[in-house]
VOPA-17406 format. One line per 8 residues: their letters; for each residue x, z, y of C-alpha. Coordinates in nm, 2 decimals. Each point is the difference from the previous one (the first is absolute). Example, Ala and Ser with C-alpha at 12.3 -4.5 7.8 and 13.67 -1.06 7.14 Angstrom:
BEGIN
AS	1.23,0.78,-0.45 | 0.14,-0.07,0.34
This chain:
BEGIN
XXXXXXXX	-1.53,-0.03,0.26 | -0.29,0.28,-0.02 | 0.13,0.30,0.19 | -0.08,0.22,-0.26 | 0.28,-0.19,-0.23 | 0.28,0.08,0.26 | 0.28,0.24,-0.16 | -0.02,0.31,0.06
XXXXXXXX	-0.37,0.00,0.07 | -0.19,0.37,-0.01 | -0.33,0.02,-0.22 | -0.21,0.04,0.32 | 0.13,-0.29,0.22 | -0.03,-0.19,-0.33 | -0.36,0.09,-0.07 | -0.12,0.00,0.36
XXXXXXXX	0.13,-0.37,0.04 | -0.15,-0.10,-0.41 | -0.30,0.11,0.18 | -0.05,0.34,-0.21 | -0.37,0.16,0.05 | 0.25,0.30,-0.08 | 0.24,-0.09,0.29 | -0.25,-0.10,0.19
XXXXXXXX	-0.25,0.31,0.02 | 0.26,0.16,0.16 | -0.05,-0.24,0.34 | -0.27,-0.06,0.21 | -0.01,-0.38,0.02 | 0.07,-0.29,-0.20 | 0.27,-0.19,0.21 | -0.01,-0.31,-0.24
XXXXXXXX	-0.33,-0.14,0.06 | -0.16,-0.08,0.30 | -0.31,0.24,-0.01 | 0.27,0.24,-0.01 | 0.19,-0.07,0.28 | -0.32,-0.07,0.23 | -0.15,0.37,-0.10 | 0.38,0.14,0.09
XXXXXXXX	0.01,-0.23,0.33 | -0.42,0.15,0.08 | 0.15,0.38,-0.08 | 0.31,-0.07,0.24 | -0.21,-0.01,0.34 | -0.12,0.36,-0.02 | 0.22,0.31,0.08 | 0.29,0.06,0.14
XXXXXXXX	0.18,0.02,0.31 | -0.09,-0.18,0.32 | 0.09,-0.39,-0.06 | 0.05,-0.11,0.38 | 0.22,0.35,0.02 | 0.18,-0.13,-0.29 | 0.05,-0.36,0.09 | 0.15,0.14,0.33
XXXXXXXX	0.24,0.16,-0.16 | 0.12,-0.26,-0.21 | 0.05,-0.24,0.34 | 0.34,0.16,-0.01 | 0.11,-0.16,-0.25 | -0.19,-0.29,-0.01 | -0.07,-0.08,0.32 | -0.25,-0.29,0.08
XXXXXXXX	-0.01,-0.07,-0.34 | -0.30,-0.23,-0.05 | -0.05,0.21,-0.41 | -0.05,0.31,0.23 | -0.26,-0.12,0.23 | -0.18,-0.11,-0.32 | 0.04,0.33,-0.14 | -0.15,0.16,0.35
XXXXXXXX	-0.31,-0.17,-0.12 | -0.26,0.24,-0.18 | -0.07,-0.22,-0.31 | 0.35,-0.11,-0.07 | 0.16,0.21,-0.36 | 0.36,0.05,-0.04 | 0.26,-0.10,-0.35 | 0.26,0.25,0.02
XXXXXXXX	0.36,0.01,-0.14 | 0.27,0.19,0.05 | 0.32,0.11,-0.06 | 0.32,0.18,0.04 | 0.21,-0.15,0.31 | 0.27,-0.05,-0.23 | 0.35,-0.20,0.12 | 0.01,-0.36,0.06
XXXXXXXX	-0.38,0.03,-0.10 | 0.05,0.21,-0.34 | -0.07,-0.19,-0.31 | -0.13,-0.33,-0.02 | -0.38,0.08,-0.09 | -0.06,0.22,0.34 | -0.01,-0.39,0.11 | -0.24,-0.07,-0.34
XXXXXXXX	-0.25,0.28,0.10 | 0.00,-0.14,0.39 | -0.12,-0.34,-0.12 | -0.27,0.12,-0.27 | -0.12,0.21,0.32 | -0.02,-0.34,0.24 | -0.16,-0.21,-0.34 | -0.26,0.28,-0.09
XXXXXXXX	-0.06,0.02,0.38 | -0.06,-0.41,0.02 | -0.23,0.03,-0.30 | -0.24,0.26,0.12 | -0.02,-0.20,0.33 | -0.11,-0.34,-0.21 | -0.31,0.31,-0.19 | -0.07,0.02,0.38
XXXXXXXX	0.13,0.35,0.07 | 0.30,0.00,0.30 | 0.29,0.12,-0.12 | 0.35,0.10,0.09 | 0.33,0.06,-0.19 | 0.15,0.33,0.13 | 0.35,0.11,-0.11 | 0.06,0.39,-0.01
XXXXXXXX	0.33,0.10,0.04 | 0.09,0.32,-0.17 | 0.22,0.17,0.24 | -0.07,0.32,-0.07 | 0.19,0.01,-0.30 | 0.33,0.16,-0.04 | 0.16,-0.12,-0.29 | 0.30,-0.14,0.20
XXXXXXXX	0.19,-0.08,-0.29 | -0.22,-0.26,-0.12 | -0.08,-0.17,0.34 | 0.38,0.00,0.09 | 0.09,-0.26,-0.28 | -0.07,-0.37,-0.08 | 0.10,-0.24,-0.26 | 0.05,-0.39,0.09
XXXXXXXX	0.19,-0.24,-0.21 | 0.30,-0.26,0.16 | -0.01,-0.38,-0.13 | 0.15,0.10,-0.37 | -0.34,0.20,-0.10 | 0.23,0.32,0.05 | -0.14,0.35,0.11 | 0.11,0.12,0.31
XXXXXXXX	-0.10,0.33,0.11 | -0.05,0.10,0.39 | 0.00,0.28,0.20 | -0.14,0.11,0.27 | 0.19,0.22,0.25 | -0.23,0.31,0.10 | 0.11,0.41,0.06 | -0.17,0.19,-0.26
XXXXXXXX	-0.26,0.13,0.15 | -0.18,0.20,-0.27 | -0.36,0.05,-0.02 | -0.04,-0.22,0.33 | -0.30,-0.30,-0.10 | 0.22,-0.31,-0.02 | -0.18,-0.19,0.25 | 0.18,0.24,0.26
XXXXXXXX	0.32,-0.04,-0.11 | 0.31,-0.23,0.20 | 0.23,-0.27,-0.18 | 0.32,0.02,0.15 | 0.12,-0.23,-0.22 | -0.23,-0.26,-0.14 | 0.19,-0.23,-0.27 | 0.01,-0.30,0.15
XXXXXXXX	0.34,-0.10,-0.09 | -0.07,-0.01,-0.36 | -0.35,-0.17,0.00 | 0.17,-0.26,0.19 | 0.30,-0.01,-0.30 | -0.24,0.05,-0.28 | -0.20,-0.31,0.15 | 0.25,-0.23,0.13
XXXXXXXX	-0.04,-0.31,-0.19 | -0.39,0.01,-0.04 | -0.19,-0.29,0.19 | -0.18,0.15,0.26 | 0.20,0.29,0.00 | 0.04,-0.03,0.40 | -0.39,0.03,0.05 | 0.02,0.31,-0.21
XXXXXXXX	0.31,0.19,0.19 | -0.24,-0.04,0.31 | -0.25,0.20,-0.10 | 0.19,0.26,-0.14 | 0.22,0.02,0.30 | -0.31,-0.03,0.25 | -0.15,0.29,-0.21 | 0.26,0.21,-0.14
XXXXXXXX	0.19,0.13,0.34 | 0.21,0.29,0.02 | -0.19,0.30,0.09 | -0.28,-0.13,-0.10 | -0.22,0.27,-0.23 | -0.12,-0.15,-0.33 | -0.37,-0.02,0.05 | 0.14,-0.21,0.32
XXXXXXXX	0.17,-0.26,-0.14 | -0.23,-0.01,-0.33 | -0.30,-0.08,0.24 | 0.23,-0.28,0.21 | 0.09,-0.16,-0.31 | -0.35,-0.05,-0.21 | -0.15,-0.08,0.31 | 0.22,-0.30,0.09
XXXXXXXX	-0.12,-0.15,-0.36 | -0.35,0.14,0.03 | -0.09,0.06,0.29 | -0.12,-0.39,0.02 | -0.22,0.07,-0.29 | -0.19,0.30,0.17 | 0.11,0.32,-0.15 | -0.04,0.28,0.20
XXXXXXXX	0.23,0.27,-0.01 | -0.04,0.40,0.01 | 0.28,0.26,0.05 | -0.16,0.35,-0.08 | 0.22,0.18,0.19 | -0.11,-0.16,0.26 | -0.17,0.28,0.26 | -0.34,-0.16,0.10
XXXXXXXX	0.00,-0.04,-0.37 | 0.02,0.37,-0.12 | -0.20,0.12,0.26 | -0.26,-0.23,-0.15 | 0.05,0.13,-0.35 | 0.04,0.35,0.06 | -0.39,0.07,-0.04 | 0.01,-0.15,-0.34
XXXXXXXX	0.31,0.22,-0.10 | -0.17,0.33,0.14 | -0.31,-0.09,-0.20 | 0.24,-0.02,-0.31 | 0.19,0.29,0.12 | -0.31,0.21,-0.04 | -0.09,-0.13,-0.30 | 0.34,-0.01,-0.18
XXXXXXXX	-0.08,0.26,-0.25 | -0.30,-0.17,-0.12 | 0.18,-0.34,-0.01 | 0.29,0.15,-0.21 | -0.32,0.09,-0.26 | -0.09,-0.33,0.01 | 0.33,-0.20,-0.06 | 0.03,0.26,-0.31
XXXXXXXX	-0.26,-0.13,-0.11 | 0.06,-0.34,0.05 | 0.40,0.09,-0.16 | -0.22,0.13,-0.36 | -0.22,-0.33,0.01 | 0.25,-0.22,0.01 | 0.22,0.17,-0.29 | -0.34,0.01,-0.19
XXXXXXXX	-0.05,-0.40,0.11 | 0.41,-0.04,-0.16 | 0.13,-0.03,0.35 | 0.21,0.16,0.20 | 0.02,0.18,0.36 | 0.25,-0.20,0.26 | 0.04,0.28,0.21 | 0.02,0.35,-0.07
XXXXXXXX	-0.21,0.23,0.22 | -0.02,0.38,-0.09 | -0.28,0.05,0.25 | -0.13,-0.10,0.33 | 0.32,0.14,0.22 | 0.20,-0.31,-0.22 | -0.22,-0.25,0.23 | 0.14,0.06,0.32
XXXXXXXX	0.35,-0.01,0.16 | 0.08,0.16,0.35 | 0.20,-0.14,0.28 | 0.17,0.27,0.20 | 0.31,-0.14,0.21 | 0.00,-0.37,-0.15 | 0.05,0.18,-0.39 | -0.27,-0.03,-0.24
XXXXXXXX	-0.01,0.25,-0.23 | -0.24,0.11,-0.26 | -0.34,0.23,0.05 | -0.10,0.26,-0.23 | -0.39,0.10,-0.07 | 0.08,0.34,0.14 | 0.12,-0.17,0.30 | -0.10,0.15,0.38
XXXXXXXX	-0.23,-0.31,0.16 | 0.21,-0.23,0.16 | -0.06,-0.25,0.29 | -0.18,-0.27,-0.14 | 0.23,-0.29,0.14 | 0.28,0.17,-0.14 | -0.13,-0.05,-0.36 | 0.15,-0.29,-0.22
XXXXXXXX	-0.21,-0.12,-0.29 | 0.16,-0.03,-0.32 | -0.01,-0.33,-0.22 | -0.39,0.09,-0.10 | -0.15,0.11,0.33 | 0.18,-0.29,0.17 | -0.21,-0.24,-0.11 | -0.28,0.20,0.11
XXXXXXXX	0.15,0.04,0.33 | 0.07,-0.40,0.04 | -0.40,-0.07,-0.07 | -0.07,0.26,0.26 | 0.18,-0.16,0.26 | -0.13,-0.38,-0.13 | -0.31,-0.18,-0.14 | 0.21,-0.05,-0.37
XXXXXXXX	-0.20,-0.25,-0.22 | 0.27,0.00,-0.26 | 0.34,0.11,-0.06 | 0.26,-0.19,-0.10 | 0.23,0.16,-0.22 | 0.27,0.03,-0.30 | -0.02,0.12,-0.33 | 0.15,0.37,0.15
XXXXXXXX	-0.30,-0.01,0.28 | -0.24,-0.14,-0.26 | 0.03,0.38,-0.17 | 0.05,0.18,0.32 | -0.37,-0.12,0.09 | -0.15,0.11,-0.32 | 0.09,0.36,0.06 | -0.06,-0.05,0.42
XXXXXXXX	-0.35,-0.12,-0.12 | -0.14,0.39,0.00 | 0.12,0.05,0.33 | -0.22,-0.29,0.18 | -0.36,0.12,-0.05 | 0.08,0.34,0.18 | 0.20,-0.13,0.25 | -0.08,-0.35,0.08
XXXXXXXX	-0.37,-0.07,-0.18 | 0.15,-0.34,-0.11 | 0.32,-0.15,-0.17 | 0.14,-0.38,0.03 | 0.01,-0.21,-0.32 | 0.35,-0.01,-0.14 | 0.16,-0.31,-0.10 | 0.36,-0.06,-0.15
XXXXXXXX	0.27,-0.21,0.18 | 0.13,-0.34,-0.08 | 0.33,-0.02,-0.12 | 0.24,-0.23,-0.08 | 0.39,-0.10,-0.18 | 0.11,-0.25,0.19 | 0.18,-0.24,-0.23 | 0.25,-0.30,0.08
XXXXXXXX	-0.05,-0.29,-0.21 | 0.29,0.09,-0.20 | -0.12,0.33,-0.11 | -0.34,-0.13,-0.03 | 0.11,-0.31,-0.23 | 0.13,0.30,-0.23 | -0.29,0.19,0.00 | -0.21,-0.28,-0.14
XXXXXXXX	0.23,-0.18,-0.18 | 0.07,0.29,-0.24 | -0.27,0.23,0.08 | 0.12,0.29,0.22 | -0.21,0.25,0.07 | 0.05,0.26,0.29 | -0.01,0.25,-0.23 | 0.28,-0.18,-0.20
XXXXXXXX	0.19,0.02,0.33 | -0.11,0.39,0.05 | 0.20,0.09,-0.33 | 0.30,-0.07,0.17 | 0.30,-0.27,0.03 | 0.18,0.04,-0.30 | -0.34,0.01,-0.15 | -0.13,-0.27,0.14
XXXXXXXX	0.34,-0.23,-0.11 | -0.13,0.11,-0.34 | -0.32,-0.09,0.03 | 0.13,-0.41,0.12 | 0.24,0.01,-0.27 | -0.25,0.06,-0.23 | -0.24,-0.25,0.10 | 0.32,-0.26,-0.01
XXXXXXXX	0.07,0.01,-0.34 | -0.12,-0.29,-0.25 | -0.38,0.14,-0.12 | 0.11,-0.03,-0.35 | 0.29,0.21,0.04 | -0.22,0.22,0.12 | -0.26,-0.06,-0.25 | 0.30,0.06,-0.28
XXXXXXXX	0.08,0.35,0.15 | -0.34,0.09,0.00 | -0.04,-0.10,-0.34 | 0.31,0.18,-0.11 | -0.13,0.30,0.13 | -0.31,0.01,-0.14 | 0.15,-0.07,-0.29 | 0.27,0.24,-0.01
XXXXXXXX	-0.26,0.28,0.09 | -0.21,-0.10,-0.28 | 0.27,0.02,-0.24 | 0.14,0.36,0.15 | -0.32,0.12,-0.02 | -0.04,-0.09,-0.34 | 0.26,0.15,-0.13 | -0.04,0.31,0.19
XXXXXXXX	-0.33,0.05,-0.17 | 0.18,0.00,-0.34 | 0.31,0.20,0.10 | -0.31,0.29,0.13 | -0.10,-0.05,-0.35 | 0.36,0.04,-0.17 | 0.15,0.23,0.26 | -0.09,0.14,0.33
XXXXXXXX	0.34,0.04,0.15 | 0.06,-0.38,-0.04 | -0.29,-0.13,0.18 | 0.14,0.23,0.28 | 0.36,-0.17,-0.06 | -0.20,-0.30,0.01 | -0.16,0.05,0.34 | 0.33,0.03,0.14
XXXXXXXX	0.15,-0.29,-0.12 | -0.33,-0.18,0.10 | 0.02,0.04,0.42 | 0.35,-0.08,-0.06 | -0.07,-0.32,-0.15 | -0.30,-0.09,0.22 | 0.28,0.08,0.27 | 0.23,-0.24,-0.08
XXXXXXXX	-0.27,-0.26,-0.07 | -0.13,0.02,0.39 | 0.37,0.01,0.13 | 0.08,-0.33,-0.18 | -0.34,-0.13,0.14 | 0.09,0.07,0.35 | 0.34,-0.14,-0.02 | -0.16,-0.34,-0.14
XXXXXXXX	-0.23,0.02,0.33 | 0.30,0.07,0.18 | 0.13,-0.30,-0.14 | -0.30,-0.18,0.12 | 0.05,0.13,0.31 | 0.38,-0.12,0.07 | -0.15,-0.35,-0.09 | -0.20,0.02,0.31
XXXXXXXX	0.30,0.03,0.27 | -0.26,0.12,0.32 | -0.26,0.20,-0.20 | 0.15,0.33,0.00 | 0.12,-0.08,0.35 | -0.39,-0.10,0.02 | -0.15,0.32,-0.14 | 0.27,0.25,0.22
XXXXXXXX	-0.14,-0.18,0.32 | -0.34,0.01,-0.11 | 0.01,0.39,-0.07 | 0.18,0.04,0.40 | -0.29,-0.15,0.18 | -0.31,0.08,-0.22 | 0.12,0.35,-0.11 | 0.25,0.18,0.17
XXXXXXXX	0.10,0.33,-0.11 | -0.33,-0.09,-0.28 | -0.18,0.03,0.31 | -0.30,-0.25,0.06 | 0.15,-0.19,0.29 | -0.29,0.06,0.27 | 0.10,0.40,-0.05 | 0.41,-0.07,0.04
XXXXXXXX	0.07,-0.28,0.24 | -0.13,-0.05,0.39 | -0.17,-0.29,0.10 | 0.28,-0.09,0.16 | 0.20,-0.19,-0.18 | -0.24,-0.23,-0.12 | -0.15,-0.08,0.34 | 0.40,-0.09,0.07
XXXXXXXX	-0.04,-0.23,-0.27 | -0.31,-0.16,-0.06 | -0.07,0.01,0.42 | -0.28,0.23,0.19 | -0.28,-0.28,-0.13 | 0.00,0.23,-0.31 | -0.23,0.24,0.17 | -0.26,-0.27,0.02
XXXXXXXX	0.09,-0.12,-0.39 | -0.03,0.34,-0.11 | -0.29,0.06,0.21 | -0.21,-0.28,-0.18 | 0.08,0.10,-0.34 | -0.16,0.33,0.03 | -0.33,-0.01,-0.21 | -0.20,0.24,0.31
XXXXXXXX	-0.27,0.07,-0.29 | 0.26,0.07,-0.32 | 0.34,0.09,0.13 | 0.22,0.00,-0.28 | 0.43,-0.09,-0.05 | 0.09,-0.34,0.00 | 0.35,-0.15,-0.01 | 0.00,-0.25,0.17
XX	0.31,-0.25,0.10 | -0.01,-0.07,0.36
């Protein structure tokens, strides 16, 4: 499926992934092609902070890693991804946006160009709600909603703060019964210790499934790290006023263009956050100059920040990001003299053969699952009934319409207040016309004993909550079902060239 057909789609992501000169003026490569991606992977080897500096810092978290020492080379480019260090992983595409990252990586190595797949972990963050929930499903497709235990610790980034309580217990209940469940309950327990902070046991956890692969991983909070970035903050710092001009002016172009601003930045004070104590809290442009390793980039400037510290070729982002980038774009040339190209994610709905048997047996769409469940028992019991019954309601309709209208047109002639009367009297029959058509299809619907049964399970695993399922459920629970192998799977269905959502049946 296109990306820019998902549900729920803005006009931007959609027109930047149609390939939109519109959309696409607004970004300095063209991440599709390969002349695009090779003038983004030339641009990626100037500027920025010192690379051997950097790769020593990273050894702390990635130790001998044999991706590092090929990053510690001068011609080698980084793919970057990143994401929140959300429980038990966060949702299921944080996994999606790791693997496009190792396939776009493997590609530009077979152009020629080395290449590494490096995983930022946004620990800065401090949205503790979010991070502090996850949603897996048991063996009976149901929801099951986990928490993690933590103190509230507002303002503090999230990748500082202690689980007492990680929910082991009920990831182990809501996946008893699946398969490989047992390889599953080891990672998380190996990863999710008490005590542990979140950006701890997020890093523990993607790196036992991709650490193999040769993702790198960055923590920003990391000291050597900041210290590292703090010229590039002080530069924007300084500049702050003028870059609140500029991401005005980018706000009115995209409006004029029929898009629309992710992030909403007054002025140049709304880029930075300041750490004092372990809180984060928000700058001003009136603001008293702070220490530069005690500023925190917000969501534009971050990605600034990140292609300071690395070599970034291209980004690998969602459709949220995708936006973020196209306002962030005024903030490279002053800062950074260059800018990565940015390329969408994979994603995936991950279908058992029952669901998917549905799907293609009666057409179901994901957006027919977005609608809802009730709506989407409809929408089977409609596509049950005998086509010449429904070929006979739709007849009947027309017809009666036809013959309303008909009269109405000489009751307007006759009298006025009785083609009103008339207009009343013609919803209500239309009315009872559609209720008798969706009892037949009800009808229809009994005569299949499992369908509705068919349709209610569909809707649970495909789209929860009329969520897309990548943005509701952790990884998980389909690794304890379909077995860790479905890294690899999912790793070779990524297209590294044209990502786009597939649903795929493991």
């Amino acid at each position: 499926m296109p990306l820019g057909s998902l549900p729920g789609s803005s006009a931007l992501f959609s027109a930047y992934v149609s390939r939109s000169p519109a959309a696409a003026r607004l970004y300095r490569h063209d991440p599709f092609s390969e002349e695009g991606r090779r003038a983004a992977a030339q641009e990626a080897l100037s500027g920025g902070a010192p690379r051997e500096q950097v790769v020593e810092a990273l050894r702390r978290l990635n130790g001998g890693s044999p991706a590092l020492e090929k990053l510690a080379r001068p011609g080698t480019v980084a793919v970057v991804t990143g994401q929140q260090a959300g429980l038990f992983g966060g949702p299921a595409y944080t996994l999606y946006k790791a693997l496009t990252a190792v396939r776009v990586a493997g590609q530009l190595e077979a152009m020629g160009i080395p290449a590494v797949a490096v995983f930022w972990m946004a620990t800065e963050d401090h949205d503790l709600d979010e991070v502090s929930v996850a949603h897996v499903f048991d063996t009976r497709i149901r929801p099951v909603r986990l928490e993690a235990g933590a103190d509230r610790h507002q303002g503090k980034p999230i990748g500082t703060v202690p689980m007492a309580r990680p929910p082991l217990d009920g990831l182990a209940s809501a996946l008893a019964g699946f398969l490989h469940s047992g390889d599953v309950l080891r990672l998380a327990e190996t990863a999710y210790q008490p005590g542990r902070t979140f950006g701890e046991a997020f890093h523990a956890l993607l790196a036992s499934l991709l650490g193999r692969l040769g993702v790198i991983f960055v923590d920003p909070l990391q000291p050597e790290l900041r210290r590292l970035a703090a010229p590039l903050l002080a530069r924007a710092w300084q500049q702050r006023e003028r870059l609140g001009e500029a991401l005005a002016a980018r706000r009115r172009e995209l409006e004029g263009a029929g898009f629309h601003a992710q992030v909403e930045v007054r002025d140049g004070g709304g880029l930075f956050f300041v750490l004092e104590d372990g809180v984060r809290r928000r700058s001003s442009l009136a603001a008293r100059e702070p220490d530069p390793e005690s500023l925190s980039p917000n969501a534009l400037l971050r990605p600034v920040m990140q292609d300071w510290l690395l070599p970034t070729a291209l980004y690998v982002g969602g459709p949220a990001e995708i936006a973020y980038f196209a306002q962030a774009a005024v903030l490279y040339p002053p800062l950074l003299g260059r800018m990565p190209a940015i390329l969408p994610r994979a994603g995936f709905t991950l279908a058992d053969g029952r669901t998917r048997r549905l799907m293609e047996r009666y057409g179901i769409t994901l957006a027919d699952c977005m609608r809802g469940e009730e709506a989407l028992v409809e929408t089977l019991a409609a596509r049950l009934a005998p086509a010449s019954l429904e070929a006979a309601f739709d007849e009947t309709g027309a017809g009666v319409t036809r013959l309303l209208d008909r009269l109405r047109a000489e009751l307007e002639g006759f009298d006025p207040s009785l083609a009103s009367a008339l207009d009343l009297s013609r919803a209500k029959i239309l009315y009872q016309l559609a209720k008798i058509r969706r009892k037949a299809e009800r009808a229809a619907l009994r005569r299949q004993s499992d369908a509705e049964q068919q349709a209610r399970h569909a809707f649970r695993l495909v789209t929860p909550e009329r969520r897309l399922q990548e943005r509701y459920y952790s990884f998980l629970p389909f690794l304890a079902r379909y077995g860790l192998r479905l890294v690899d799977d999912l790793l070779a269905a990524v297209d590294p060239l044209c990502p786009a959502h597939e649903i795929l049946a493991p």
